[in-house]
N, C-alpha and C positions, 0 to 999 in steps of 0.2 A: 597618594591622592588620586583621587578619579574624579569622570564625570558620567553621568548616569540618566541617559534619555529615555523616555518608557517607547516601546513601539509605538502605540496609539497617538503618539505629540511628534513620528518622526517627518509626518508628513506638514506640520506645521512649520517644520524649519527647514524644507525642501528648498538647494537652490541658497540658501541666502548665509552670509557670515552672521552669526550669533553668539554672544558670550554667554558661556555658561558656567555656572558657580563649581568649583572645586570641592569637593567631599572627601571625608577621612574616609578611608580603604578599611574596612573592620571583617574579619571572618565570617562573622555573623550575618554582614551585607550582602556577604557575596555567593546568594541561591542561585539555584537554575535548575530545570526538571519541574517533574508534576505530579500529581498521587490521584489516584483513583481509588472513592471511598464509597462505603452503601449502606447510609443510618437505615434502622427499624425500629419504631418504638412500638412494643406491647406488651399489654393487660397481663398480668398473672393472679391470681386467686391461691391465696396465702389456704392454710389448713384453717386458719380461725375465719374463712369466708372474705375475708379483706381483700379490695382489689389494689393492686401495686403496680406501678408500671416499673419495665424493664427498658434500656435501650440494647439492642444487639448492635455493635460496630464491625464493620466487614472490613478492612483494610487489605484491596486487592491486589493492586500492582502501583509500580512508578516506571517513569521512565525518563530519560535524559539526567539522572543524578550526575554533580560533578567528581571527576577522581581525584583524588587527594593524594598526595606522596607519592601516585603511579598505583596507586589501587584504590577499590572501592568495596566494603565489606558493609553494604547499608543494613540496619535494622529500623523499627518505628516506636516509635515509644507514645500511647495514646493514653491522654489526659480527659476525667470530665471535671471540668470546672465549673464553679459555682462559687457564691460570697463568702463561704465556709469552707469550703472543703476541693483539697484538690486529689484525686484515685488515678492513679496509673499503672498501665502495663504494658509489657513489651514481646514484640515481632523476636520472632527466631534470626539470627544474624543468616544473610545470604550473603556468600563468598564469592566476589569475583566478577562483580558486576553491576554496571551502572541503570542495568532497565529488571529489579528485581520483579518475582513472583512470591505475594508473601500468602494472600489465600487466607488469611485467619480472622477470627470474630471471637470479639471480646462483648463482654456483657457487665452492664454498671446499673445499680439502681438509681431511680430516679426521683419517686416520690417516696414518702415516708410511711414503712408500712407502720403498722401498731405496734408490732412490738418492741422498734428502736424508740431510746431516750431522744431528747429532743437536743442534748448534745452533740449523739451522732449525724442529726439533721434540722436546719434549721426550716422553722412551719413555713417560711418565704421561697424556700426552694420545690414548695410544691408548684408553682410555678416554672413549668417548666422553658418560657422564654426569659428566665433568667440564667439558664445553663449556656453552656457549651461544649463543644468538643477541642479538642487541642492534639494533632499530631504532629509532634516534629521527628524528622528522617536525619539518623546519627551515623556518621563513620566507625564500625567497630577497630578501636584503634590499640596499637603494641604498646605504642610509646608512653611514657609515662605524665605526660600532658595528660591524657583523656581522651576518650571519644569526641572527633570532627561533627560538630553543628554544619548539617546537610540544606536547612530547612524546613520551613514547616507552615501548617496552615491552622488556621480558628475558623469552627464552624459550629456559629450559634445554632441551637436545638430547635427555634421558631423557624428555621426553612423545611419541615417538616411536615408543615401544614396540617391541615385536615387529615389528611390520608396515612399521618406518620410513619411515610419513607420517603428515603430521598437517595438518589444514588445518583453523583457527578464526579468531573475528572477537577482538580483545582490545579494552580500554579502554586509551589511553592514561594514561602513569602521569608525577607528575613525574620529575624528574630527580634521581638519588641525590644526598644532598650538597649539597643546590642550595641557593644562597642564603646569607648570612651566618647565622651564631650569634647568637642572641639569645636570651639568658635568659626563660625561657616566664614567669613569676612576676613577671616587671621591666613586663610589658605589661600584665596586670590583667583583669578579668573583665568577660562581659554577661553580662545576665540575657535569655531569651528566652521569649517563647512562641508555640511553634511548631503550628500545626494542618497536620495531613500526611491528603489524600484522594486515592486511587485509585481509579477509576473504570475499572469492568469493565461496557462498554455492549454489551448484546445486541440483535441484530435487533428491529427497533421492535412484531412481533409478541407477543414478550414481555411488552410493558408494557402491552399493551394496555386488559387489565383494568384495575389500577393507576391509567390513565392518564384511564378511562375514570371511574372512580369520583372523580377529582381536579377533570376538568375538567365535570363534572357539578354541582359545589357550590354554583354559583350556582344552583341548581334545586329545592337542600333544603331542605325544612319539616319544624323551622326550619334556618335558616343553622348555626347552633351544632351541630348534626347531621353536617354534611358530611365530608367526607374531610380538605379543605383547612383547615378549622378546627380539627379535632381534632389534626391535627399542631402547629400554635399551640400548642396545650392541652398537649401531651406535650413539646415541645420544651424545654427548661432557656431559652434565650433564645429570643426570640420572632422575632432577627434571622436564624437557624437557616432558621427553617421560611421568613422572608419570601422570602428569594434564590432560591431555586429554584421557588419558587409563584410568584412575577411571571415570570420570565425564561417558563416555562411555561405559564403563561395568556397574555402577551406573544406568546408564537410563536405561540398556536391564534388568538390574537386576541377570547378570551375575558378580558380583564384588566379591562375595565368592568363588564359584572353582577358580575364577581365582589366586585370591592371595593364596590360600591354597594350589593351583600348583607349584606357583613360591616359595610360602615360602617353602613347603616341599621339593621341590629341595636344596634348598639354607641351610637349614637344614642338610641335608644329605651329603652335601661340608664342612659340618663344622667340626672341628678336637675334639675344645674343648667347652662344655656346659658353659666355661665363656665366651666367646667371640661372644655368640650368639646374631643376629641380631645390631652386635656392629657397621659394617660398615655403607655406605651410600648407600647402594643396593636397586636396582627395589622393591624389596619388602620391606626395610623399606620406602622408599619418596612414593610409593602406597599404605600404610595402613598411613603412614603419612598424606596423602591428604582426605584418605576416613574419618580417624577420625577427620580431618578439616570440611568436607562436613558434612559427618551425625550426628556428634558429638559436632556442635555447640551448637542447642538448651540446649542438655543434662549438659554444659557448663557454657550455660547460666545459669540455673536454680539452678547448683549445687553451681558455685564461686561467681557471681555475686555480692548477698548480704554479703558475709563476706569480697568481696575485695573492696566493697564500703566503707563497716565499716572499713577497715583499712586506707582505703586513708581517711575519710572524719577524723578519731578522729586525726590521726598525735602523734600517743603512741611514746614515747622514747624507740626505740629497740634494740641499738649501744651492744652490747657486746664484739666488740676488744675494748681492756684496752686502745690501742695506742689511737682510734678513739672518745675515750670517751669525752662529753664536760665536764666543770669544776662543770655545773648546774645538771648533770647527777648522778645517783647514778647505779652502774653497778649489783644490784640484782636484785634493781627496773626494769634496763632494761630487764634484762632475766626474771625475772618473766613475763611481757608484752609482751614478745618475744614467753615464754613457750605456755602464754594463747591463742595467734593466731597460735601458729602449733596445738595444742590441737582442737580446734573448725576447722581449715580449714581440718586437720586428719580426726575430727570424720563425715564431710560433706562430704568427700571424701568415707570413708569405708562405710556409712551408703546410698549411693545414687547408686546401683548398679541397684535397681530396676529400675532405671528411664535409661539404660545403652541403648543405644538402640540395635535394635536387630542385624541389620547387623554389628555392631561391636560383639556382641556376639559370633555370630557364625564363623568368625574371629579367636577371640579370642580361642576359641575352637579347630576349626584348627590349631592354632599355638599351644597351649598345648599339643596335640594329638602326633602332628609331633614331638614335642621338648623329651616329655616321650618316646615316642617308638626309639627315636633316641641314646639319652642317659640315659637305665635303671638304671645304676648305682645310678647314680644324681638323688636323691627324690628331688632336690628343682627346676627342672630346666623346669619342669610345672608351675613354677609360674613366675620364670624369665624370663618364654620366652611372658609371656604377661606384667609382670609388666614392662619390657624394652621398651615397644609402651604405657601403659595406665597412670604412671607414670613420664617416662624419657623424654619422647614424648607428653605429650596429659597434662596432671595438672601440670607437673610442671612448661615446658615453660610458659603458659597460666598465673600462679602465678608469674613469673618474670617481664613478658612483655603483662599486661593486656589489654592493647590497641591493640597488635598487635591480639589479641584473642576476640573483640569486647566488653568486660569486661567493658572498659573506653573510653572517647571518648579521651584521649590527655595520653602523657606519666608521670607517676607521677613525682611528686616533688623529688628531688637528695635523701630528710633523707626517705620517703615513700618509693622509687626506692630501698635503702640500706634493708628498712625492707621485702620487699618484695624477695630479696634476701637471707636474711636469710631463710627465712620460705620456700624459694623453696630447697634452697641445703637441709635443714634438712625432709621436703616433700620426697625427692627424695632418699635420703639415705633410710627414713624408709620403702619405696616403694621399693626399689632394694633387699630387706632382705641377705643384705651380712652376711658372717660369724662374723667376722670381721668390726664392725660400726665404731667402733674411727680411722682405717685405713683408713677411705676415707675420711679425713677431714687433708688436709693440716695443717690448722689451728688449733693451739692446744686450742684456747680458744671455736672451733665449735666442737670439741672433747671433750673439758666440759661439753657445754650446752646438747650435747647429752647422756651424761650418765643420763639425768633425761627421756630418751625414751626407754634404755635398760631395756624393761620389754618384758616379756613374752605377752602380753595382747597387744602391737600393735604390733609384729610379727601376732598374730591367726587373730586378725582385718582385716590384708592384706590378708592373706590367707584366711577368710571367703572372703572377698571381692574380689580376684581375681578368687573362687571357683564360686560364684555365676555369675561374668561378664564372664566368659567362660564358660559356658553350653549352651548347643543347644538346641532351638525347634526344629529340625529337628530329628523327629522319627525314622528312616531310619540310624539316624548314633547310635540310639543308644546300638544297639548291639556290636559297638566297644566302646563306651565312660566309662568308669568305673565309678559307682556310687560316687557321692560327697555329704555329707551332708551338706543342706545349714541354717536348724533351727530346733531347740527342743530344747521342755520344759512342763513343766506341763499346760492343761487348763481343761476345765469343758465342756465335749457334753452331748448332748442330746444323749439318745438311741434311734437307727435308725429302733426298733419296731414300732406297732400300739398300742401301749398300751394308756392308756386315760392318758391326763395331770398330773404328780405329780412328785412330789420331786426327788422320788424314779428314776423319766427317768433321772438325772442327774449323771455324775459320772467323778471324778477326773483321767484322762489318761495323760499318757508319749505321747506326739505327737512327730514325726519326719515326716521331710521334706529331702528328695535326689532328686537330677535332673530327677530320675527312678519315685519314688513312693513317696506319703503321706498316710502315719501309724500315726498309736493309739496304746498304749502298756498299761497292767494294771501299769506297772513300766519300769523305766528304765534298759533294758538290757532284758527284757522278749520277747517271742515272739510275734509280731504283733498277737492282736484282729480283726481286719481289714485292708486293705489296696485298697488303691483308686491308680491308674496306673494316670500319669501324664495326659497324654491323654486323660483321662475319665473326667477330670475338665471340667464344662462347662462354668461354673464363678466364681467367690468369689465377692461376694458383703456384706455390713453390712447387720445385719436383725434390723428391728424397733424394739424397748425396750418394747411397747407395749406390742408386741408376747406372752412374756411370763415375764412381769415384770421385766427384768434382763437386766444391760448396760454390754454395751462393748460386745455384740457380733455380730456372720457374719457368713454364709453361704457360705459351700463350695458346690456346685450344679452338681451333677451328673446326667445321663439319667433317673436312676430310683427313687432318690428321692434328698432331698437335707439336708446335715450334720451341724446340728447346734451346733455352739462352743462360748464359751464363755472364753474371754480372763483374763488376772489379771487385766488390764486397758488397757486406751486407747490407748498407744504409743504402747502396744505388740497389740494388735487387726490393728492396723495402720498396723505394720509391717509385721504381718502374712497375711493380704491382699495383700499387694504391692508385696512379695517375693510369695505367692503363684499366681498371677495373672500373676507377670513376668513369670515364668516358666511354665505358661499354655498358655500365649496371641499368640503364634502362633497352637494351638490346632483345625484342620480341622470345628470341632462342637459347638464351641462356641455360644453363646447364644446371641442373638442381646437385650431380653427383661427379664426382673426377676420378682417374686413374692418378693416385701420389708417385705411380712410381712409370718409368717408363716403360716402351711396347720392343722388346730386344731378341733376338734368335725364336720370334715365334709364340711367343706369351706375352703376357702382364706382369713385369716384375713384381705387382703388389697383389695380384687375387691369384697367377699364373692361368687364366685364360687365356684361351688359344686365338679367340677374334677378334684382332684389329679393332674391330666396329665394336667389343662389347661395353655395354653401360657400364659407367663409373661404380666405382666398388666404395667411394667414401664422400659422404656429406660434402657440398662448394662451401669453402668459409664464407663467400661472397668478400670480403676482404674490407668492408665498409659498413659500418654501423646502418640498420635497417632506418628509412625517414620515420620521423617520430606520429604516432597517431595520438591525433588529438580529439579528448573529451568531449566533443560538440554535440548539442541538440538543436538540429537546423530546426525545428517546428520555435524551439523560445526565443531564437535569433530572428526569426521571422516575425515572432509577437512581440520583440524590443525596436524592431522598426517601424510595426503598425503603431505604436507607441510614439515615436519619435513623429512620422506623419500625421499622426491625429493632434501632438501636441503642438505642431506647427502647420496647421490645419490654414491658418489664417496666411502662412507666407506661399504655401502651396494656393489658394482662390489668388493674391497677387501676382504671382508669377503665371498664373492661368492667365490673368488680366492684361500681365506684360507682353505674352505671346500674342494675343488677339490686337495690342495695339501695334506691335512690330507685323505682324502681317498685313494690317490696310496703310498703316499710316508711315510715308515715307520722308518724311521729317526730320528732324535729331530729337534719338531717343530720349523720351521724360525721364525725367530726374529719378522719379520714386522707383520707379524698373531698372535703373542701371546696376541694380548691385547682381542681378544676375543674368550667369553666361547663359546664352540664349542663341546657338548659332541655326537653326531650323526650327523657327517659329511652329510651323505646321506640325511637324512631328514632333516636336514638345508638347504643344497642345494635347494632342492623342495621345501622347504619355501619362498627363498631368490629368485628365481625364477618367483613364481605366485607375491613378492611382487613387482617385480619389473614390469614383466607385468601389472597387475594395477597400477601401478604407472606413464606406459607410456602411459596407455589410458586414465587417467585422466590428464596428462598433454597436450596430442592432443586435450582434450577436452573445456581447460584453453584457449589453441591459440587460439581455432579456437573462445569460447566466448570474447577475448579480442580482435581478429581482427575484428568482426562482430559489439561490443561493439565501435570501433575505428572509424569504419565506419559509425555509426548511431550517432555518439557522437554531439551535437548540443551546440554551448555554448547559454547559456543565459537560458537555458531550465531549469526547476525544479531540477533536477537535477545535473545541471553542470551550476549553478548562476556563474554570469561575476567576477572575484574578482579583487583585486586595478592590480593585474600583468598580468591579461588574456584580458585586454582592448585593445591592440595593435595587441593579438592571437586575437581577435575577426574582429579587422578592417580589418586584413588580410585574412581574410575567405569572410568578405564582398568583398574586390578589387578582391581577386581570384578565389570567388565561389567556394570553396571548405572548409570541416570539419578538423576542428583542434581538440584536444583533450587538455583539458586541467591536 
């Protein structure tokens, strides 16, 4: 069953729930694409002097045919019909393709010369607005069903007019008849709602203004003033204005001051360090969207495999006593229940390095703002990102894995149940409340949890929201307070020239901070050396070769390069990924590396002789590239002139609000309270400029859709004849003038 809205009607049901009638699904219903065809009718003079007409039929091209089975082998098969008599022929099969070139003309008589009986034509069909044409477009098919009904179109011989030719694109139509009977009423109803946007994108000129006052917002005193905010404020949902303000900042690459504006304003409005980022505010549905956008790959890579393995094995995870089946044993199921928060935990805390970066620095920004806001609160540095990277971002994603690209369908009801568990208890141990067995309704999800009240996944979260909030950006780090993100014991080389031996090796305390990576002869002694974050130019493994020892890598500075050797491989893994993360935005990064070490005078891997020569092999970089995203900032900028033109009217009230908060010192009227308004004067001036571009891109819209009205041609490539525009078109013929369809 389906339901089937024409475009022309989608704008009548814009915005509102509507029931619409369910329909039987038939092959024959289900066209799509369009045919470009070019009647001729003319004269011919028979040998006995008789004149006769001829039609020539041009059937040139199609295009958007659907493919059938994973292929598409269209031909046409063209019909003239008439009350008597139906003549067909048929197109060459084209192989392999949905937008065929068929190029041929066919030719059918049309009136009755003299020397056919009046059987082969009836004297009514001399009339030739009794004819028509008929081409339907067939899948040439193996199978023994028959050739795939593609669609097809009727085109009475009377749009021919005077001039007899006619040359249009048309929409393919089903097929009359098609399909079984089925009582429309016996199928039953949906309820929908449908949001229909057309997007009319003008040269990027245009928007310039517009475009220019949007991506300016990070710059306004205050933030509440901006362009970008005041759409929030106007918009009915606040998901409205977020979608096209990230993708937008996103593509200039403006998406971090701009949210670390809005957030530290919104910050600063807050009373209490629990209730942060709790609302549905511009600034959570805008880091909501960015960690949808940039934060898919990252997603991909982290859940994928564990939420595969949980949908494909189908473990018993029921831990309500109520829900339990008879076949069920309820340790059995909490022990299964334990092992998947355990594994999807430890994939979560241990994937930070793979975090991308413009969440990072994000991230950062919300920590910043959140500590300098409420010193009190040690914890509220960590809540105010685990409430977006947790609350927001894994846990939905582990509930609803399809809606997160994870799975292609929604799981099964008992999978649906387990995935549910593992998200509530995810999410709790991601919120590090005081208090865990308080957030659980459920006194038996208050059981299961007392086997997570350890010490060890509290530091977990905190190493891990330690590490996804720090900045490549050098410039803040004079405000950021050092964070340590790893230490432990390994084995370097000493960074003399002394010859090969034992003796260069020597057991140090390393430590890693967002600032600096140190070597200590012990834990808690003063730094031996220290290498400034900044000064990393790669971390790469080094070949076993080198120096007969696994498990080590090179940490690569201007002057030389530090070779370390791990306890194995999983800490060698980790110390690369976590040192690469925190140097991958570093100005002097190194695009080529030496794999092997620099020993008695050469390069073990190329055997050059200088110290200083350039790497001989491609940086892996060690971390998946951020992902670039599809964006055309010119239509994200014409979806928000959109959204201010559509709220045109709440944009003149809040102009109203500003002018009454500026003279009038009173308690604010009623009608103005719904918006935040903290600098009347510079709101004004915002609301202002947004409105003047707002009203010259809309002079701009008439004048393209009168001029679009006027040129509008039906039949043309773009504006194909469809089953309702046949009548709009006759009437453009009798009247000589353009219709629009």
């Amino acid at each position: 069953m389906r339901v089937a809205v024409k475009k022309e009607d989608l704008q009548k049901y814009q915005g509102k729930d509507t029931w619409f009638q369910l329909q039987p699904i038939s092959a024959d219903s289900e066209v799509q694409g369009k045919v470009h065809l070019e009647l001729r009718l003319s004269e011919v003079i028979t040998d006995s002097g008789a004149i006769s007409h001829k039609l020539a039929t041009r059937v040139l091209e199609c295009q958007g045919l659907p493919i059938v089975n994973g292929q598409c082998d269209p031909y046409a098969a063209v019909s003239l019909l008439g009350p008597s008599r139906s003549e067909a022929k048929k197109t060459k099969v084209k192989r392999k393709t949905n937008n065929p070139q068929f190029d041929e003309v066919f030719y059918f008589e049309v009136t009755r010369p003299p020397s056919c009986t009046k059987r082969q034509f009836d004297v009514e069909e001399d009339d030739v607005d009794k004819l028509a044409l008929r081409v339907d477009l067939w899948n040439a098919s193996n199978l023994k069903f028959g050739d795939e009904f593609l669609g097809g179109v009727r085109v009475p011989l009377r749009v021919l007019g005077q001039a007899g030719v006619h040359d249009a694109w048309y929409f393919l139509q089903p097929r009359e008849n098609g399909g079984k009977s089925v009582k429309v009423e016996d199928l039953g109803s949906l309820r929908l709602n449908i949001v229909y946007t057309e997007d009319h994108v003008f040269p990027s000129e245009h928007y310039t203004p517009l475009r220019d006052l949007l991506l300016d917002s990070a710059n306004a005193e205050p933030v509440s003033a901006s362009a970008a905010h005041v759409l929030g404020e106007v918009c009915r949902e606040k998901q409205e204005a977020a979608v096209p303000l990230v993708r937008l900042f996103l593509h200039y690459g403006k998406i971090v001051p701009f949210i670390s504006a809005i957030a530290h304003a919104e910050i600063n409005r807050t009373q209490d360090p629990n209730t942060i980022f709790r609302g549905n505010s511009l600034t959570s549905k805008c880091i909501d969207e960015t960690m949808k956008l940039a934060g898919m790959h990252y997603l991909q890579v982290t859940l994928k495999p564990i939420i595969d393995e949980i949908c494909t094995e189908h473990k018993p995870c029921e831990i309500d006593p109520v829900k339990l089946k008879e076949s069920e044993n309820l340790e059995a199921n909490r022990e299964n229940l334990r092992q998947y928060v355990d594994h999807i935990f430890g994939v979560i805390t241990t994937s930070g390095v793979r975090c991308p970066t413009v969440m990072c620095d994000i991230f950062f920004s919300l920590r910043e703002s959140a500590a300098t806001r409420f010193q009190v609160d040690q914890d509220v540095r960590y809540t105010a990102v685990s409430s977006f990277i947790f609350l927001r971002f894994f846990a939905p994603a582990i509930l609803s894995p399809n809606l997160f690209q994870l799975r292609p369908h929604h799981p099964d009801p008992a999978t649906s149940r387990t995935l549910t568990l593992i998200s509530k208890t995810i999410q709790t141990l991601g919120s590090l409340a005081k208090s865990k067995s308080a957030n659980f309704k459920e006194s038996y999800m208050a059981a299961f949890y007392d086997h997570f009240n350890e010490q060890k996944y509290a530091d977990a979260v905190k190493n891990f929201l330690d590490l996804i909030s720090t900045s490549g950006k050098w410039d803040q780090k004079s405000i950021e307070t050092p964070i340590m993100l790893k230490e432990g014991f390994m084995i370097k080389r000493a960074q003399g020239r002394k010859r090969f031996g034992m003796k260069n090796f020597k057991k140090r305390w390393f430590r890693l901070t967002n600032h600096e990576f140190t070597y200590h002869k012990t834990k808690g002694e003063g730094a031996l050396c220290s290498i400034p974050i900044e000064n990393i130019l790669a971390v790469e493994r080094l070949e076993e070769e080198s120096f007969k020892m696994k498990n080590m890598f090179q940490v690569i500075q201007p002057e030389r390069a530090l070779y370390i050797q791990a306890n194995n491989c999983v800490e060698a893994r980790d110390w690369i990924d976590i040192l690469t993360k925190v140097s991958q935005c570093n100005r002097k990064r190194l695009s080529t590396y030496h794999p092997s070490a620099y020993l008695n005078g050469h390069w073990l891997c190329c055997r050059l002789l200088a110290d200083t020569a350039p790497g001989c092999t491609p940086c892996t970089g060690g971390l998946p590239a951020n992902i670039q995203l599809d964006v055309d900032g010119d239509r994200e900028t014409e979806r928000i002139y959109s959204l201010f033109s559509a709220y045109m009217t709440k944009l003149t009230k809040m102009q109203e609000a500003c002018g009454s908060k500026s003279v009038y010192d009173g308690p604010e009227q009623e009608e103005y309270s719904s918006f935040v308004i903290d600098d009347p004067q510079e709101t004004y001036k915002s609301l202002r400029q947004i409105i003047s571009a707002v009203q010259t891109l809309e002079q701009q819209h008439t004048k393209y859709k009168r001029d679009k009205f006027k040129k509008t041609k039906i039949g043309s490539q773009e504006h194909p004849i469809g089953d309702k525009s046949f009548q709009c078109y006759v009437r453009q013929q009798s009247e000589s003038s353009t219709y629009s369809i």
